[in-house]
Structures are given as C-alpha cells and as structure tokens.
C-alpha positions as CSV (number, residue, x, y, z in Angstrom):
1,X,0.0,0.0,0.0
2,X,1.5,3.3,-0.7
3,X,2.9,4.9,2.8
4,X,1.1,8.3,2.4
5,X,-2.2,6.3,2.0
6,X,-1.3,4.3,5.6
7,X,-0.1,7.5,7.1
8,X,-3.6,9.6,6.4
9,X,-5.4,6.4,7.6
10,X,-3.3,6.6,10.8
11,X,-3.9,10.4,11.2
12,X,-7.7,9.7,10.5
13,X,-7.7,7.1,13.4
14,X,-6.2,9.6,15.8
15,X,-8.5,12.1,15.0
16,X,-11.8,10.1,15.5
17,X,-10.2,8.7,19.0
18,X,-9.1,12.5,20.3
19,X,-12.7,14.0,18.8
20,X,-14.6,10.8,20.9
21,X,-13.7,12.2,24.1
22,X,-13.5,15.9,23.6
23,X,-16.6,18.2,23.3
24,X,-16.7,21.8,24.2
25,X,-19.2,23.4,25.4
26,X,-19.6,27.9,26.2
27,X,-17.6,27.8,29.9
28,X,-15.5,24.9,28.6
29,X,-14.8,25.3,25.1
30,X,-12.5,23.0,22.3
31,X,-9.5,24.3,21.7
32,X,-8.5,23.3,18.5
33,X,-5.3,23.3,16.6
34,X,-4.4,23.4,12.8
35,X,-1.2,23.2,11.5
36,X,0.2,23.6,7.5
37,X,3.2,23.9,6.5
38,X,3.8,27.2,6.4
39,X,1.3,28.6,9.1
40,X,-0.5,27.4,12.6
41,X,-4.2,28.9,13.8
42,X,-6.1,27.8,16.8
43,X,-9.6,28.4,18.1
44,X,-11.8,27.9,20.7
45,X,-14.9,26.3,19.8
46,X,-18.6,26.0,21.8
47,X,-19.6,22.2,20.0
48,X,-23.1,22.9,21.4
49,X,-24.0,25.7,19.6
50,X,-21.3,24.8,16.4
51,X,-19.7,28.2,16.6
52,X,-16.0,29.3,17.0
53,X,-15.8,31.9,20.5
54,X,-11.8,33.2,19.8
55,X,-9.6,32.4,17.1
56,X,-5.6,33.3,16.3
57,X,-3.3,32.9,13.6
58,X,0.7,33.5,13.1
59,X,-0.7,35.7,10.4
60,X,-1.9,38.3,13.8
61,X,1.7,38.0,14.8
62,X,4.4,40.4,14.1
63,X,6.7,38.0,12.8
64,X,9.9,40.1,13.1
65,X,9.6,40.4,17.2
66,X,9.8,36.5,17.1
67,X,13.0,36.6,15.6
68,X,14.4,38.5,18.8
69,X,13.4,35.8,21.3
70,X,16.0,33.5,21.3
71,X,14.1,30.8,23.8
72,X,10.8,29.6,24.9
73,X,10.7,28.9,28.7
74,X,11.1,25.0,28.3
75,X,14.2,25.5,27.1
76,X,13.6,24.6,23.9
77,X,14.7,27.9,21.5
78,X,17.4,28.6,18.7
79,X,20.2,27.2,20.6
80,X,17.6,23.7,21.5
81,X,16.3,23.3,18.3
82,X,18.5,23.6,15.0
83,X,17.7,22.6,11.6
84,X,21.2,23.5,10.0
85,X,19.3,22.9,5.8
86,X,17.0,25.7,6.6
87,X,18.5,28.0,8.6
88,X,16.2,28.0,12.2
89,X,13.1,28.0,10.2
90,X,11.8,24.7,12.7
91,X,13.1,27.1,15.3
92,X,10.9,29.8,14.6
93,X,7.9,28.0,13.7
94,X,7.7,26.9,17.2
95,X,8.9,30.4,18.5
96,X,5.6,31.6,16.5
97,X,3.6,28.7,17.9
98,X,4.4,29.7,21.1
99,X,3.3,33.3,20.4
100,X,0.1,32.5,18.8
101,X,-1.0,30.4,22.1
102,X,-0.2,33.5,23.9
103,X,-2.5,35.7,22.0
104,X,-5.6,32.8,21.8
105,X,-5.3,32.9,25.7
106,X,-4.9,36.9,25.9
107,X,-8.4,37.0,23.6
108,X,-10.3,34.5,25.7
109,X,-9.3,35.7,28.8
110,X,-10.7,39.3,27.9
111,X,-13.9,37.3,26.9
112,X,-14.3,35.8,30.7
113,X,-12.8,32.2,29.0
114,X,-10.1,30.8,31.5
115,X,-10.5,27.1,30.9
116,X,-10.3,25.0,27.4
117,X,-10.7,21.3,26.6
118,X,-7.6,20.5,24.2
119,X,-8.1,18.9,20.8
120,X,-4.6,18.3,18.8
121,X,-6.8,16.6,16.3
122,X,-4.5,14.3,14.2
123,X,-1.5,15.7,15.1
124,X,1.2,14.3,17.8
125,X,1.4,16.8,20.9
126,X,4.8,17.1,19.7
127,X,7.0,20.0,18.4
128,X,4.5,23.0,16.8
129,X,1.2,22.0,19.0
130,X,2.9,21.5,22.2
131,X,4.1,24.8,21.5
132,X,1.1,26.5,21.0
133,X,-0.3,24.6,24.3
134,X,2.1,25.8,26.3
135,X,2.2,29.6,25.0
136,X,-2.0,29.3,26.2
137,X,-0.7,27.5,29.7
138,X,2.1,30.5,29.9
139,X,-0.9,33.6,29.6
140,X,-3.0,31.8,32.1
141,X,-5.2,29.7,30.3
142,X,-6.1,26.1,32.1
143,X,-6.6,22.9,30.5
C-alpha cells in the first residue's frame, strides 16, 4: 500500500479517537489546533452551539519580534532546536507557535474564558502543538 495512503489512515484514526472524548461546550470550550506547512491557527470552539468563540493565527503576529526571542521557557529555543538545511526555520515555527497560544489565551481571557478542553486533532502533541499549548498554559489559560 502506498505509505502516504497508511499515514492519512493513521492520522484519521487519531482524529476520530481524540474528537470521541472531547466536546466543548460555552464555559469549557474545544480548543483546536491546525497546523500547515507554512502557518499554525487555533480556536476555541462551543460544540453545542457549532460556533467558533476566539480564534488566532501567526498571520496576527508580528513576525519580526519572534525573531528577537532567542528561547521559549522549556528550554527549547534557537540554541535547543537547529535545523542546519534551513537556517532556524523549525526554530521559529515553534517560537511563532508559542506566540500564537499567547495571544488565543490573551483573547479569551478578555472574553471571561479561563479554561479550554484540548483537541490536537491528528496531530502528535509534539513540536508545533505543544508549542502553541504551552504559550496558552504561559498567559493563564487552564486545561
């Protein structure tokens, strides 16, 4: 079987065991992570009434500010991470990840939201998504 036909079946599997045990609801919403490529977005989510509460993208961040910090408070940073072929770009996709958790939790905090059910979907809670749960965890959101 080809391997990217096995892999999508494997990511599908995870998603349908995570969604099975997570539902949000207004005082406990989802909060749910996408990751591409090139950008991350997350969003809170009431599953009762279907409809998103906050949302934030890297595209909201100034990406140039992120390029100053030089670690995030696990340690991990430009000096933890290297990816020598493409000059820090990992590096600063989870620098960005970091700082787009931040600013989710900054939004739902000034909408009275200080707890979250999360959903990494079909993604490991590894690298880029443990980034962005930790930047939430870091403004003072609980989960």
């Amino acid at each position: 079987m080809n391997p990217q036909k096995i892999k999508n079946k494997k990511q599908q599997r995870r998603k349908a065991r995570v969604r099975a045990q997570i539902f949000g609801t207004a005082t406990k919403p989802r909060l749910s992570v996408f990751r591409s490529l090139k950008n991350i977005s997350a969003q809170l989510i009431d599953d009762e009434k279907g409809k998103t509460l906050v949302s934030a993208s890297d595209k909201e961040i100034n990406k140039k500010e992120i390029e100053k910090l030089t670690r995030l408070p696990d340690g991990q940073g430009k000096e933890g991470v290297e990816n020598k072929k493409n000059n820090n770009k990992l590096t600063n996709k989870i620098l960005i990840s970091f700082e787009v958790g931040k600013l989710l939790a900054k939004k739902a905090i000034a909408k009275k939201i200080k707890t979250c059910v999360f959903d990494k979907s079909k993604y490991k809670y590894h690298g880029r998504v443990k980034a962005v749960a930790e930047g939430a965890r870091k403004a003072g959101f609980k989960f």
